[in-house]
ZAMARGU-4260 file (C-alpha; in steps of 0.2 Angstrom, whole numbers, plus 5000, padded with zeros to 4 digits):
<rodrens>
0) 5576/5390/5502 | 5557/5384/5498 | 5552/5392/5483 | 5532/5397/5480 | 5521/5383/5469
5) 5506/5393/5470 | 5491/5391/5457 | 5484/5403/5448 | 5469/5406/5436 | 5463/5393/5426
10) 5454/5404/5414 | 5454/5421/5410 | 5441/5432/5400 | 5445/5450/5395 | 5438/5466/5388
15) 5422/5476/5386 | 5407/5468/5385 | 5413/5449/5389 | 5400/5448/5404 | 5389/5443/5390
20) 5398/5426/5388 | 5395/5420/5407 | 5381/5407/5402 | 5390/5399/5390 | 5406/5398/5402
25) 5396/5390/5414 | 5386/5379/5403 | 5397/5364/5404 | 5397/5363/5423 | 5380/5364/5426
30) 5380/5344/5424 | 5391/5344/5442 | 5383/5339/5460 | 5366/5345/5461 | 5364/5355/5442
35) 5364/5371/5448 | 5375/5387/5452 | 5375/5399/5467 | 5376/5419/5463 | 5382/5429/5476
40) 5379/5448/5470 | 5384/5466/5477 | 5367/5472/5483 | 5370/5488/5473 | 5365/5479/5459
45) 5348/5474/5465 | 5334/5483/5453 | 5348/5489/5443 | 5353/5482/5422 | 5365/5469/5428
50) 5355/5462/5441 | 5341/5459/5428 | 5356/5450/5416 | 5364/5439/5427 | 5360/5425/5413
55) 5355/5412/5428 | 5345/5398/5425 | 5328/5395/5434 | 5336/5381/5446 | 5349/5393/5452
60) 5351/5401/5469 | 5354/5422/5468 | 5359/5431/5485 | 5360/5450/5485 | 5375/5452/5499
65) 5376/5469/5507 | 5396/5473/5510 | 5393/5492/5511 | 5394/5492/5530 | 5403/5475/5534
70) 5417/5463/5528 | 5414/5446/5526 | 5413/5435/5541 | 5416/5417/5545 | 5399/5418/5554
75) 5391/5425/5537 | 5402/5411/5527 | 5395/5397/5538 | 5374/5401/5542 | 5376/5404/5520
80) 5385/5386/5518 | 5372/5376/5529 | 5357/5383/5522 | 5362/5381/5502 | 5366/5364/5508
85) 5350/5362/5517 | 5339/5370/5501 | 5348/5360/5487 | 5360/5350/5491 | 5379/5353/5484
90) 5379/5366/5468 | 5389/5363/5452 | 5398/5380/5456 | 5399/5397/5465 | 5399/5414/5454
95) 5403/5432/5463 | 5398/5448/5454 | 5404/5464/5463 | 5419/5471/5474 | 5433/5463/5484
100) 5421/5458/5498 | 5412/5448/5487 | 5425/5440/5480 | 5431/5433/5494 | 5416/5427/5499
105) 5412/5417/5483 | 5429/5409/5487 | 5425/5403/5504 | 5408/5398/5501 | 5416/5386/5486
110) 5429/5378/5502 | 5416/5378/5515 | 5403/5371/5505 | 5414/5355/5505 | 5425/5356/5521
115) 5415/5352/5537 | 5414/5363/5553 | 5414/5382/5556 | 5428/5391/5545 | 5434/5399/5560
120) 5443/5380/5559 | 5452/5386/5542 | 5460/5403/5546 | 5476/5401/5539 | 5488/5394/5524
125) 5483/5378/5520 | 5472/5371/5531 | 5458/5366/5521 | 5458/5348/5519 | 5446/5347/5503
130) 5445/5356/5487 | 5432/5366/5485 | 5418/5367/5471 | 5422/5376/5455 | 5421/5396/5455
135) 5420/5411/5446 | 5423/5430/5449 | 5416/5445/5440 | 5423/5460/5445 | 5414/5475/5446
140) 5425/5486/5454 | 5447/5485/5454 | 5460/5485/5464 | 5458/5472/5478 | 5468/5459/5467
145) 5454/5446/5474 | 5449/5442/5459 | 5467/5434/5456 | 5472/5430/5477 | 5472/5414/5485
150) 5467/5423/5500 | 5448/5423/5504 | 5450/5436/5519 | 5439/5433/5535 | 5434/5439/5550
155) 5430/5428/5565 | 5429/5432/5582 | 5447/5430/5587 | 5455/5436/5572 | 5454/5444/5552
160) 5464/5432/5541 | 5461/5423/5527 | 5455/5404/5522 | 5473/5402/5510 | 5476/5390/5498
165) 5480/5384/5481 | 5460/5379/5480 | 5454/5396/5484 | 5461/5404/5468 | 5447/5404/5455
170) 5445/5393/5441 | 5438/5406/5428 | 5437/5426/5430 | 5429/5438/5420 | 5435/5453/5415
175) 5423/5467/5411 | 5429/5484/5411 | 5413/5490/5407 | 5407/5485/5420 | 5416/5497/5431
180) 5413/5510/5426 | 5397/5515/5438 | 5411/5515/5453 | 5409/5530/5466 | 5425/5541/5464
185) 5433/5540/5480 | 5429/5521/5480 | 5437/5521/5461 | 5452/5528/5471 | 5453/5522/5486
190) 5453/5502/5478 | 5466/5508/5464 | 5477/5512/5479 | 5473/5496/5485 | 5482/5488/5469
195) 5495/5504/5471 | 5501/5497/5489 | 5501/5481/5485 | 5513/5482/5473 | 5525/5494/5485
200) 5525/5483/5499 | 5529/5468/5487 | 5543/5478/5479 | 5549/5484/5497 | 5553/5470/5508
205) 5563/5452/5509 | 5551/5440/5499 | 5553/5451/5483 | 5561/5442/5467 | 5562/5445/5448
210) 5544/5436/5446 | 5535/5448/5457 | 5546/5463/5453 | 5540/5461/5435 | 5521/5458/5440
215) 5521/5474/5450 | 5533/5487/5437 | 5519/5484/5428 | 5506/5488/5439 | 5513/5502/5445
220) 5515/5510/5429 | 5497/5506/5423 | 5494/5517/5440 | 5505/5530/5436 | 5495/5532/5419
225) 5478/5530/5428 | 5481/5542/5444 | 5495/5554/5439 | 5499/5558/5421 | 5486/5573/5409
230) 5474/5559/5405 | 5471/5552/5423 | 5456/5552/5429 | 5439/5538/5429 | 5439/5536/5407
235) 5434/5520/5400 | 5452/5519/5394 | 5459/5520/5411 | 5445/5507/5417 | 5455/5494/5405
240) 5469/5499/5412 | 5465/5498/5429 | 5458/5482/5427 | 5473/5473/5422 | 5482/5482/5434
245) 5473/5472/5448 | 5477/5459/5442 | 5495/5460/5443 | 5496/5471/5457 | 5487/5455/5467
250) 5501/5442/5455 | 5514/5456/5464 | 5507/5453/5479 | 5505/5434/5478 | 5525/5429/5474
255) 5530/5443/5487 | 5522/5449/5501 | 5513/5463/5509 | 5520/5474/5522 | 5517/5486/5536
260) 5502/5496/5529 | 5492/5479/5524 | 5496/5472/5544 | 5492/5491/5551 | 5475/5487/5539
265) 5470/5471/5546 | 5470/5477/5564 | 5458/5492/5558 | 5447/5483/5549 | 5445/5469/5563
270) 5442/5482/5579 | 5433/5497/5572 | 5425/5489/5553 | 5435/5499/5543 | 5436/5493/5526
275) 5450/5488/5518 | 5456/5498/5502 | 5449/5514/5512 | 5459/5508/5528 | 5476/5505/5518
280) 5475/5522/5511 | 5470/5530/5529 | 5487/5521/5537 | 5497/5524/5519 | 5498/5542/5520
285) 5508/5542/5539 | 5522/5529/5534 | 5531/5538/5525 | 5548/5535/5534 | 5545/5518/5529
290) 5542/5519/5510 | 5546/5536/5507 | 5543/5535/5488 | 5527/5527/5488 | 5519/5538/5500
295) 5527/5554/5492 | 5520/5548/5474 | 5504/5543/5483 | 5502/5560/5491 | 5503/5568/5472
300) 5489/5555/5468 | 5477/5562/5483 | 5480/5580/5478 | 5477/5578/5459 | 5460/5569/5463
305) 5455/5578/5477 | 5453/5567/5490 | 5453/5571/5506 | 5458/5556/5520 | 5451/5558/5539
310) 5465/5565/5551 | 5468/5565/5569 | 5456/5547/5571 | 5469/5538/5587 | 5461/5555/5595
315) 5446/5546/5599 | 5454/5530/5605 | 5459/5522/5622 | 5476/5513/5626 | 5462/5496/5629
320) 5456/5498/5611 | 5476/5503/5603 | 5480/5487/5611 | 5466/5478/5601 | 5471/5484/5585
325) 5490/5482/5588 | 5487/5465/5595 | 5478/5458/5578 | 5494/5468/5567 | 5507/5460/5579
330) 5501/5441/5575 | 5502/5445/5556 | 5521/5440/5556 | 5524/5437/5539 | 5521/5454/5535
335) 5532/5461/5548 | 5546/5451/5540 | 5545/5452/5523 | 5544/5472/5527 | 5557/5474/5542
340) 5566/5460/5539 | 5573/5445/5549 | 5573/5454/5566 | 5558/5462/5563 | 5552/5454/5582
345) 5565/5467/5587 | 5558/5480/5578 | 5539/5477/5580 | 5534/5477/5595 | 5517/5479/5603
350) 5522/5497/5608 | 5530/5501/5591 | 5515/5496/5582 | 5504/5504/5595 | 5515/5523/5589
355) 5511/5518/5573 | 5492/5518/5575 | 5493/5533/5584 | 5501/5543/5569 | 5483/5540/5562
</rodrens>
């Protein structure tokens, strides 16, 4: 048996009001490569109070990213990588303020910004051949687990995976609650059932073990407190919570695996742009033959917060385009056999995962 050796965060900064410390975190490294940093930042911020305390220095780069309507891309990862390196030259570091999209893409613009060619090239575990430059993520929003992943998800023209690595992981995060508490409501839910999955399909499959057991209990009962008990609901107290349970939920994840609703996800997202925490919790909802306690407690969840998840979408789809989606899920093998187990190829087949898009 090959047991895991992953990295994880170097540094860790936590509780309310500690986005204040970011210039002083970064001070030391400013004296790296070219002396100054790169902020990628949510466009929801622009003309709003963070934007206007980023606490960047005069000789930084700031990008304002728009991920409402699309997930990263290695296309977007590539045009950013060659024009920093055309403006400036190599920066001392990369800092990203905002969602799960914007954490990924802080963590492959660190690995592309020193690993030559199109990152198309890197889609996959362990096939960057340089570490990256340093990195750091402010989360604005919880759940994804991308702030503590070594998964900086992508997608290309053939495929949505991840640039995967022991260099992606961050060296430094920041912890803010505070600084979620502006989140949508449904988005506050949907990327809380994000970390809620997560820790389900770790806990439900082969790869599981006493290390990612523990990570997840835990995360699942910060979720239980935040989504189902008499104080549930968006309170700065359950923003505390919420926050730390991302971070486990993704450490769950990390020592595990995902499982069938994460593979179901990727094929979603790739074909029709769905994004991902609102994708999981579209495809979550109809597997309950698979994970009949998670789905049963998650349907409790939807109901006490009144959300209301589209119905009847594989209606308006063709066998040409099922065949699409399946066809990116089918690929994503790892997932199949942590959650069905070593003859999964027996289980999950084309056809099978095509039934399962259609209970959508």
């Amino acid at each position: 048996m090959t047991h895991k050796n992953f990295k994880n965060i170097d540094k860790v900064t936590y509780g309310r009001g500690s986005f204040s410390q970011l210039a002083e975190t970064v001070a030391p490294l400013r004296k790296e490569n070219k002396n100054y940093f790169i902020y990628i930042v949510d466009n929801y911020f622009t003309g709003k109070p963070l934007s206007k305390n980023l606490q960047n220095k005069p000789e930084d780069l700031i990008y304002f990213v728009d991920v409402d309507r699309y997930e990263p891309t290695t296309d977007q990862i590539d045009t950013l990588r060659d024009e920093i390196l055309s403006k400036k030259g190599l920066p001392s570091g990369v800092i990203g303020i905002g969602g799960g999209s914007i954490m990924d893409i802080a963590k492959a613009l660190s690995l592309m910004l020193t690993n030559e060619g199109s990152s198309t090239l890197y889609q996959g575990l362990n096939l960057i051949k340089n570490p990256g430059i340093y990195h750091l993520g402010v989360p604005t929003i919880s759940g994804t687990g991308a702030e503590v992943s070594m998964t900086a998800v992508l997608t290309g023209p053939e495929k949505k995976l991840g640039l995967k690595c022991d260099w992606t992981v961050f060296n430094q995060v920041i912890l803010d609650p505070e600084l979620i508490s502006s989140v949508p409501r449904d988005w506050w839910f949907y990327t809380g059932m994000d970390t809620y999955i997560h820790c389900i399909e770790s806990h439900n499959g082969l790869r599981n073990n006493a290390f990612s057991l523990a990570y997840g209990d835990q995360a699942l009962h910060l979720c239980r407190e935040i989504f189902l008990n008499d104080k549930a609901g968006q309170t700065p107290e359950n923003d505390d919570k919420l926050m730390v349970a991302s971070l486990m939920g993704g450490l769950s994840l990390t020592y595990s695996e995902v499982g069938v609703c994460h593979a179901l996800s990727y094929g979603l997202s790739k074909i029709h742009g769905t994004r991902h925490c609102f994708a999981n919790c579209v495809i979550f909802q109809h597997l309950e033959d698979i994970y009949p306690d998670g789905v049963g407690e998650f349907k409790q969840m939807i109901k006490k917060h009144k959300i209301e998840l589209p119905q009847k979408l594989s209606k308006e789809w063709s066998d040409e385009t099922l065949t699409k989606m399946a066809t990116v899920s089918y690929n994503l093998s790892f997932m199949w056999n942590h959650a069905l187990g070593d003859n999964y190829k027996e289980i999950a087949t084309m056809d099978y995962i095509k039934d399962l898009f259609r209970r959508l």
